[in-house]
C-alpha positions as CSV (number, residue, x, y, z in Angstrom):
1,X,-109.1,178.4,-93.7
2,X,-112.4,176.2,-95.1
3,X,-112.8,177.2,-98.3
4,X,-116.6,177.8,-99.2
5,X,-117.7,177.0,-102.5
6,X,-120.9,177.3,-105.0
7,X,-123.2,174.3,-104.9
8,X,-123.4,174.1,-108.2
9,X,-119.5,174.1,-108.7
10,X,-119.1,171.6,-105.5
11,X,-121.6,169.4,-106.9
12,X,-119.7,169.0,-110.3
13,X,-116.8,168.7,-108.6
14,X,-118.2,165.9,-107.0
15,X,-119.7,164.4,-110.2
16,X,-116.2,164.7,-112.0
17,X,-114.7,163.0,-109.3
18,X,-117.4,159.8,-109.3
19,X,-116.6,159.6,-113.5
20,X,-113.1,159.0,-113.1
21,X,-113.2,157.0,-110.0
22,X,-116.0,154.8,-111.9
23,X,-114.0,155.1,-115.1
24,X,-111.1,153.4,-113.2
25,X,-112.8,151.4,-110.4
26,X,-116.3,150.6,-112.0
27,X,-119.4,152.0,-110.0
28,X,-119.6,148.6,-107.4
29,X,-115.6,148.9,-107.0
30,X,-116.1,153.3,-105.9
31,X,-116.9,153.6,-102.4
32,X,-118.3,156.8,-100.9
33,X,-115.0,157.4,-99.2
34,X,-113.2,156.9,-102.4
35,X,-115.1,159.9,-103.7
36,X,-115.1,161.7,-100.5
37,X,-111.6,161.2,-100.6
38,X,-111.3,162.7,-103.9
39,X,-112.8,165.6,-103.7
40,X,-111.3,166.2,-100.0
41,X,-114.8,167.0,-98.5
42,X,-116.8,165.8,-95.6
43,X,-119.5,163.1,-95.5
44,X,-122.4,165.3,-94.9
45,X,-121.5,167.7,-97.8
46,X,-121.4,164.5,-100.0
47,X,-125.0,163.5,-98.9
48,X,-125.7,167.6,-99.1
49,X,-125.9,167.1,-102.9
50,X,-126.2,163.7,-103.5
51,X,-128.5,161.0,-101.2
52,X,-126.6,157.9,-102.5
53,X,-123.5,156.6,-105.0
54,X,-126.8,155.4,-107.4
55,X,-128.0,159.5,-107.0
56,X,-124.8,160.4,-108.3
57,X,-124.6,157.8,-111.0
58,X,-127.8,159.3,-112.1
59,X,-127.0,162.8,-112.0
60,X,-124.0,161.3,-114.4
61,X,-126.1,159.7,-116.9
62,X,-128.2,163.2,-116.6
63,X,-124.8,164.8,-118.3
64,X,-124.2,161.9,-120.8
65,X,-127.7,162.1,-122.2
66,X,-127.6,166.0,-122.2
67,X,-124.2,165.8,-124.2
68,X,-126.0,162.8,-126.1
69,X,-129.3,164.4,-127.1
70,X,-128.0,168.1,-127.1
71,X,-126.2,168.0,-131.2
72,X,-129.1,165.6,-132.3
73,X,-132.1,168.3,-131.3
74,X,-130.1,171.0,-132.5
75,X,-128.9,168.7,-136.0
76,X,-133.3,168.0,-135.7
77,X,-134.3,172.0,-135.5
78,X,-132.2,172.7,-138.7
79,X,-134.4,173.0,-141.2
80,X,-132.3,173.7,-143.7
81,X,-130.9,170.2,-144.0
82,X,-133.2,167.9,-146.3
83,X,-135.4,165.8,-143.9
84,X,-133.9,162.1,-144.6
85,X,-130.3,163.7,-144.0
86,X,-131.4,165.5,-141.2
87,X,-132.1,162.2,-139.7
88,X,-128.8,160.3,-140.4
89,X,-127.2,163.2,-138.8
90,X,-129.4,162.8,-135.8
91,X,-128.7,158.9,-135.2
92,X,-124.8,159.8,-135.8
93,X,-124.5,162.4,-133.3
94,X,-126.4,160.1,-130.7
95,X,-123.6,157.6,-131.2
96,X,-125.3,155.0,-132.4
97,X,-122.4,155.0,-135.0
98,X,-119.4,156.5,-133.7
99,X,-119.8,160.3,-133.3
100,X,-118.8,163.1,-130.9
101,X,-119.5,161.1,-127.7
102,X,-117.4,158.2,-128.6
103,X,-115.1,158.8,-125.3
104,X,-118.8,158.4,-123.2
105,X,-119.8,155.5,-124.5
106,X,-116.3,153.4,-124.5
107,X,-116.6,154.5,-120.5
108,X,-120.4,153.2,-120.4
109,X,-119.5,150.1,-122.1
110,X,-116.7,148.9,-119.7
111,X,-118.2,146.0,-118.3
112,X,-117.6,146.9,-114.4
113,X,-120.2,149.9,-115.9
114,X,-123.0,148.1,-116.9
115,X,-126.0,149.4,-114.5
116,X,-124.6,152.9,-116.0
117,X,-124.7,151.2,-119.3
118,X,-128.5,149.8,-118.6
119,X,-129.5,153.7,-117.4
120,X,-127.9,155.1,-120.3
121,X,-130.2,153.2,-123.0
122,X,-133.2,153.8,-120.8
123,X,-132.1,157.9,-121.6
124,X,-131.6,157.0,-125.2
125,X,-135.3,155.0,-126.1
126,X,-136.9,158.0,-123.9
127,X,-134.9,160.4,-125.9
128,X,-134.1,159.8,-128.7
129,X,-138.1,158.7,-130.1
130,X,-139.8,161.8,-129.4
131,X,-136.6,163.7,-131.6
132,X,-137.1,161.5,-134.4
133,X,-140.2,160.8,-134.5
134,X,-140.9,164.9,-135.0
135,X,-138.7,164.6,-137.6
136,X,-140.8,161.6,-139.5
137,X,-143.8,163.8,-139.2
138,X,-142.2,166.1,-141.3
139,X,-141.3,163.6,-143.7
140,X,-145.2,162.5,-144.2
141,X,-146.4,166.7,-144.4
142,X,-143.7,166.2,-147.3
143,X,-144.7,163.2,-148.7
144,X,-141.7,161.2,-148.3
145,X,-143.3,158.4,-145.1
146,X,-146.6,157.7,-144.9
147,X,-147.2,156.1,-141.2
148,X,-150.3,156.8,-138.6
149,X,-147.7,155.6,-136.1
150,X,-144.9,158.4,-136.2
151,X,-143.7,157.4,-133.0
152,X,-144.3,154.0,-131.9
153,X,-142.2,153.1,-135.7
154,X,-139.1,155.7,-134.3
155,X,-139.6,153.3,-131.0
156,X,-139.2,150.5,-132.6
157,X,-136.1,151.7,-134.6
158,X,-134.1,153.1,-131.9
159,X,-135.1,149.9,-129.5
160,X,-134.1,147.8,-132.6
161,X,-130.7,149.5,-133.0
162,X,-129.9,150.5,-129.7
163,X,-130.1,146.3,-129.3
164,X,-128.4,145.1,-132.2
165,X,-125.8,147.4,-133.2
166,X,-124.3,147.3,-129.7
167,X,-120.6,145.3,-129.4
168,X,-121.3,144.3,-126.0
169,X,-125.0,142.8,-126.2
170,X,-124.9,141.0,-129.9
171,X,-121.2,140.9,-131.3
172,X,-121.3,141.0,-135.3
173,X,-118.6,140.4,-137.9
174,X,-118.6,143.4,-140.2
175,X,-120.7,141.2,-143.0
176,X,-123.1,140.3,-140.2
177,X,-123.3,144.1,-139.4
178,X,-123.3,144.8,-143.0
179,X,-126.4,142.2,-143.5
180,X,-128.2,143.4,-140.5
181,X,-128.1,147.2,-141.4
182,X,-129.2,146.3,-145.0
183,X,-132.5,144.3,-143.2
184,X,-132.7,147.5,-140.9
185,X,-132.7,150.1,-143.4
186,X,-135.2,148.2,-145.6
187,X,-137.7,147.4,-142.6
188,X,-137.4,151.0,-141.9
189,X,-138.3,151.9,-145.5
190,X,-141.8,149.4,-145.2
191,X,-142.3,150.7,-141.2
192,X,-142.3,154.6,-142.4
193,X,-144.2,153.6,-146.1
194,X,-141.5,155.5,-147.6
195,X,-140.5,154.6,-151.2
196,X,-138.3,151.7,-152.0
197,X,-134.6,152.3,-151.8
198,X,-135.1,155.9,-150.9
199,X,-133.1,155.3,-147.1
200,X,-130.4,153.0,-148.5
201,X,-127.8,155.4,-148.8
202,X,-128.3,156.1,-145.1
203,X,-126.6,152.2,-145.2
204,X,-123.2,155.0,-145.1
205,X,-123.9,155.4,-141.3
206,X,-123.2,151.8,-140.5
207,X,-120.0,152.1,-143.3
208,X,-121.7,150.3,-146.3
């Protein structure tokens, strides 16, 4: 008997299947039979849900950005936290640094991954500005920056650091990393017009 099931639960199926096939195949090395395969369904339920292997590899990096951006805006609407520490949480929990999603992002970094990898960044600059950069406006009603350009500085940042402080597009030594955060923190400092020194203990984030 053909068992029927929920699109929504066949179509996660479906996308749990493609992470671990790409996971241990790549994305080029998964066929559609491999995932077909997988899941044990027919061609034309695949291509129900999903128009292409690239479809499904977005819908993926729809879930990794959702995990990704999920703590930061709920870490950003706590406004409780003091506004600069509110921040360095935010950057953490997008794993920038380490962080929750550390098992993601050693899966998007695999080198058979790197169109994922590509995707995945596009999500983060997209994503991650318009977070921080409501954040910073807070910061200049309190005082701390003073900027007219809120956002395009927090484009700037994440650009800079989604860049630099990636293993697999410039590999540091820990006193390059070390050197380059320093630079990074006090750029930030001079981009936002906050007060000298006031962001250098954020330098813990990147383990100084």
């Amino acid at each position: 008997m053909r068992v029927v099931k929920d699109a929504d639960e066949r179509r996660n199926e479906i996308l749990d299947a493609a992470d671990e096939l790409f996971a241990q195949k790549g994305f080029d090395g998964t066929s559609t039979n491999d995932i077909l395969e997988k899941v044990g369904i027919a061609r034309g339920t695949l291509y129900y849900h999903f128009k292409s292997k690239e479809d499904i590899m977005d819908a993926l990096i729809e879930r990794y950005s959702a995990r990704l951006l999920g703590a930061a805006q709920e870490i950003a609407a706590d406004k409780s936290i003091p506004i600069v520490e509110r921040i360095m949480r935010a950057v953490m929990a997008l794993s920038i640094s380490g962080g929750s999603s550390e098992e993601i992002m050693e899966h998007i970094h695999r080198p058979q991954n790197a169109l994922m990898h590509q995707k995945l960044q596009k999500v983060i600059i997209n994503g991650v500005t318009p977070i921080l950069a409501e954040m910073i406006r807070e910061g200049i009603d309190e005082g701390l920056f003073n900027t007219p350009f809120p956002y395009e500085c927090m484009e700037m940042v994440v650009i800079y650091a989604n860049a630099i402080f990636d293993d697999d597009l410039v590999p540091l030594t820990q006193e390059e990393l070390a050197q380059r955060a320093q630079a990074f923190i006090y750029n930030i400092e001079r981009l936002l017009g906050a007060e000298s020194g006031s962001l250098m203990h954020v330098m813990r984030m990147f383990g100084g």
